[in-house]
GUTIGU-341934 format. One line per field, with one value per residue (C-alpha): residue number from 1; x, y, z. Coordinates in nm, 4 decimals, padded with zeros to 6 digits. Layout:
N
badren	c(NUM, ...) .
X	c(X, ...) .
Y	c(Y, ...) .
Z	c(Z, ...) .
# end
This chain:
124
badren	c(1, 2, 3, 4, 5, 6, 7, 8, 9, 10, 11, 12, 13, 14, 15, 16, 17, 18, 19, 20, 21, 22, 23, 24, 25, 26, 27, 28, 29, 30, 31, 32, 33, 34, 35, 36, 37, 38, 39, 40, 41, 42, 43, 44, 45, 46, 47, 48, 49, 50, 51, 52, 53, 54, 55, 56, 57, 58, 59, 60, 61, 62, 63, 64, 65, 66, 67, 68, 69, 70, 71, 72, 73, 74, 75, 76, 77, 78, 79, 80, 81, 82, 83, 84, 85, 86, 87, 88, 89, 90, 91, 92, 93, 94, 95, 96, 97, 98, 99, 100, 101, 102, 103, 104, 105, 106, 107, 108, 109, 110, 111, 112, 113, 114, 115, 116, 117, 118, 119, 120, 121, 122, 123, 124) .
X	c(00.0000, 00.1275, 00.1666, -00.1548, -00.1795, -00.4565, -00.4995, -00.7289, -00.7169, -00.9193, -00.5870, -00.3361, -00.1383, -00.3164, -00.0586, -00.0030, -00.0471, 00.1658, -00.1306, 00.0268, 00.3958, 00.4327, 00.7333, 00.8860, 00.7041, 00.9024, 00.7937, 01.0572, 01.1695, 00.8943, 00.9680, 01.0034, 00.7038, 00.7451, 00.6491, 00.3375, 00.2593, -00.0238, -00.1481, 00.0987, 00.4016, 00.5698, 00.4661, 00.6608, 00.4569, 00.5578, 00.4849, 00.4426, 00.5381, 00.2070, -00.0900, -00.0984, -00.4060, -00.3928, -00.6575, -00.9100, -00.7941, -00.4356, -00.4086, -00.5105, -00.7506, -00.9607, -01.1359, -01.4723, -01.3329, -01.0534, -00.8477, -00.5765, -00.3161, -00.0016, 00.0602, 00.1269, 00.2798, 00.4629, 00.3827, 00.5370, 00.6625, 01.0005, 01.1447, 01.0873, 01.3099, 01.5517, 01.6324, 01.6261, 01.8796, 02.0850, 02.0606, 02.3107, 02.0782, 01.9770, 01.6077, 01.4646, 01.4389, 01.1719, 01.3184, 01.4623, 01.4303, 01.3530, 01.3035, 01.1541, 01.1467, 00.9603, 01.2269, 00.9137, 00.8048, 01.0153, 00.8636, 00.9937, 00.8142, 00.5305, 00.1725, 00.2485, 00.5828, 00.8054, 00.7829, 01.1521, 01.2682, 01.5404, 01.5729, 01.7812, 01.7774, 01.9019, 01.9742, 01.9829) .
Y	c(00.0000, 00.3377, 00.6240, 00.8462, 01.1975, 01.3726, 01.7380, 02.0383, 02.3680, 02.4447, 02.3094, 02.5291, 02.7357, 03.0393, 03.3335, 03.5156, 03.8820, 04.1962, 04.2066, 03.8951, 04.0024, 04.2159, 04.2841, 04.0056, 03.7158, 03.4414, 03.0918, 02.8609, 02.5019, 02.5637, 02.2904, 02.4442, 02.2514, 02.4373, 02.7692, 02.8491, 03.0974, 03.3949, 03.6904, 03.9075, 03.7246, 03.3518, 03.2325, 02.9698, 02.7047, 02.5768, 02.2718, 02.4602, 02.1328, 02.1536, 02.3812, 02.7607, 02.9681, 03.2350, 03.5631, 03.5053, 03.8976, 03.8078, 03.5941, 03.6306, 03.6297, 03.7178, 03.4162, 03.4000, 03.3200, 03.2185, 02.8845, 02.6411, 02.5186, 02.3316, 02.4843, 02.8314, 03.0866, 03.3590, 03.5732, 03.8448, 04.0119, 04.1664, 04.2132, 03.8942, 03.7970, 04.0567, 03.8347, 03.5027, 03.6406, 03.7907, 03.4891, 03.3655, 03.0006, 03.0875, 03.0152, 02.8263, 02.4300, 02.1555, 02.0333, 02.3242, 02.3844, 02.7887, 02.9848, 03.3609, 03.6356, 03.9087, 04.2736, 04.5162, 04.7898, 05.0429, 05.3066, 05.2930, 05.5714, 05.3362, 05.2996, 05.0431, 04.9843, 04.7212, 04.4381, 04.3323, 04.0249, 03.7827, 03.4201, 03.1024, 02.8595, 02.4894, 02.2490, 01.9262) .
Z	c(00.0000, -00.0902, 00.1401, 00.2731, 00.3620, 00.5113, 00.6520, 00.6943, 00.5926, 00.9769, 01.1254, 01.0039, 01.2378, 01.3679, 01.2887, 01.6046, 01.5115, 01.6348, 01.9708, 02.0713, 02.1194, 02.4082, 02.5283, 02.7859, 02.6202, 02.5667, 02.3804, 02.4200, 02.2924, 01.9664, 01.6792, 01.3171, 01.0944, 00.7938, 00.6271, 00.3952, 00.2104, 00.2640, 00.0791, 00.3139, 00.2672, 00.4311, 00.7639, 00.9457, 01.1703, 01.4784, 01.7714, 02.0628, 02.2997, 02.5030, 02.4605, 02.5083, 02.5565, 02.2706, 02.2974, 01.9907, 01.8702, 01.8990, 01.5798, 01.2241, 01.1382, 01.4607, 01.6179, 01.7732, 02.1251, 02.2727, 02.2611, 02.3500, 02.1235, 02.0429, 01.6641, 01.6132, 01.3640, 01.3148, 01.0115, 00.7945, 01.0683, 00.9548, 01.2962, 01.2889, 00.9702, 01.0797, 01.4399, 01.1914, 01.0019, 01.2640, 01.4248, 01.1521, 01.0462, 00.7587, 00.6865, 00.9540, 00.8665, 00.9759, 01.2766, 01.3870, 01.8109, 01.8244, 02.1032, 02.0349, 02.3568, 02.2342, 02.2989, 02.2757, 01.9509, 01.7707, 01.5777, 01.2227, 01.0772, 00.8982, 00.9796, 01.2670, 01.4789, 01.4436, 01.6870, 01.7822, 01.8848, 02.0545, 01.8540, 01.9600, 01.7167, 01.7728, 01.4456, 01.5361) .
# end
C-alpha cells in the first residue's frame, strides 16, 4: 500500500499577530514545521510542545473566542526575519528547536511599529 496523507485547511497554524507580542514574552523550545505561504508574505509554523491559551484577537484572522493550542505561527513580521537572520541560520528548517522572547516595539516611521525580537535557534 502506498503512502496516505490527510490534513485540513481548519488546522493550520493560527498566525499570532503583532497584539500577541508584548514585550517580555518568551515561547521557548517551539519545533520548526514548515512555512506556507499567505497573501501578506511567508509564515513559518511551529509545535508549541504543550498547549498555550492564545486571545481570539491576537491571531489572524480574529477568532470567535478564545483557545488552546499546540501549533502556532509567526507571520510576515520583519522584525521577525531581521532576528532570523541575525541569528546567523539561515532560513529556519523543519526540525529546527527555536526559542523567540519578544524585545518590545520600535517606531519605524510606517503605519504600525516594528515588533523586535530575541531568537535562539538549535539544528539538530
Amino acid at each position: 500500500m502506498g503512502q496516505v496523507f490527510d490534513g485540513r485547511s481548519n488546522t493550520i497554524a493560527p498566525i499570532l499577530g503583532a497584539k500577541f507580542w508584548r514585550e517580555g514574552v518568551i515561547l521557548k523550545g517551539l519545533k520548526v514545521l514548515g512555512d506556507f505561504d499567505t497573501r501578506n508574505g511567508k509564515c513559518v509554523s511551529f509545535h508549541v510542545g504543550k498547549p498555550i491559551m492564545i486571545t481570539a484577537d491576537q491571531v489572524n484572522p480574529p477568532r470567535d473566542a478564545d483557545f488552546a493550542t499546540e501549533v502556532v505561527a509567526v507571520g510576515n513580521m520583519k522584525g521577525f526575519e531581521m532576528a532570523v537572520t541575525a541569528s546567523g541560520a539561515g532560513k529556519l528548517q523543519p526540525g529546527d528547536v527555536v526559542d523567540i522572547e519578544c524585545l518590545g516595539s520600535k517606531d519605524v516611521g510606517q503605519a504600525s511599529d516594528m515588533v523586535t525580537f530575541h531568537i535562539h535557534v538549535l539544528r539538530p
